[in-house]
N, C-alpha and C positions, 0 to 999 in steps of 0.2 A: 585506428589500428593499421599500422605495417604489415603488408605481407612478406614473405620471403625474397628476397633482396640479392644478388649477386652482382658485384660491379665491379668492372676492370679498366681502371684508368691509369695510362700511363705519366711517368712521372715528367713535369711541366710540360703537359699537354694544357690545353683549353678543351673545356667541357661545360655544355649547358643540359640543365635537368627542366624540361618541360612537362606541362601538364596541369590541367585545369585547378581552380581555387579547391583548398582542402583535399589535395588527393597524396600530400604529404613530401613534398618537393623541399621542402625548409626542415623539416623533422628530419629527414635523412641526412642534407648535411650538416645539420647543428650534431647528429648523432655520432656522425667520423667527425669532425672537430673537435666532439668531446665535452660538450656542454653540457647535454644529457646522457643518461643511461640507457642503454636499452632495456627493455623491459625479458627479455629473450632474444636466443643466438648472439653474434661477439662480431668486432670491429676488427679484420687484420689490412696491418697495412705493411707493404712490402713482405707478406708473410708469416707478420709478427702479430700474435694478439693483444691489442691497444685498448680492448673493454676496458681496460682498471685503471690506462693511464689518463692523468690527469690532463686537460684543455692544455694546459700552459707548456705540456711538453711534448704535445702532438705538433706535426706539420701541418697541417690543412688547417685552415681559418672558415669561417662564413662571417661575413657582411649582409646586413640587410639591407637590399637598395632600395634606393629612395630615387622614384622618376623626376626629382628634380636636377640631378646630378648633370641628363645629358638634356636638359632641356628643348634646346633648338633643334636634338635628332628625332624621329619616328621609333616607333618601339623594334621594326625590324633594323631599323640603322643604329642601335643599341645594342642590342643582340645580336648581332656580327661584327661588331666594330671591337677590336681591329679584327682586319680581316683575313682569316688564316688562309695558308699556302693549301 
């Protein structure tokens, strides 16, 4: 279960969601991507409410990464990389 949720990202910002196994990091952003529903409360983005629109015609994507990707980095040289201003 989600609790009550507000979050303000600006548009083509870099943003990482931290926080332990199972505390719901991945359900949140499959939830704005649009892949699932929510169960309760609505998804706005820029303002608009996006609960009903469909994956394929939202902005935001989620990837599931896979630590093979950046192999020869450390998990903090992953997680910063690249490295913002």
């Amino acid at each position: 279960m989600l609790h009550e949720l507000n979050l303000d990202v600006r548009r083509a910002s870099s943003s990482r969601c931290w926080g332990p196994s199972g505390s719901g990091k991945s359900t949140i952003l499959i939830i704005v991507a649009g892949a699932i529903q929510p169960t309760t409360g609505a998804v706005y983005l820029d303002d608009v409410d996006v609960t009903e629109v469909p994956a394929r015609e939202r902005g935001p994507r989620h990837g599931v990464p896979d630590y093979a990707l950046m192999p020869h980095m450390t998990v903090f040289d992953d997680a910063t990389w690249p490295s913002l201003p």
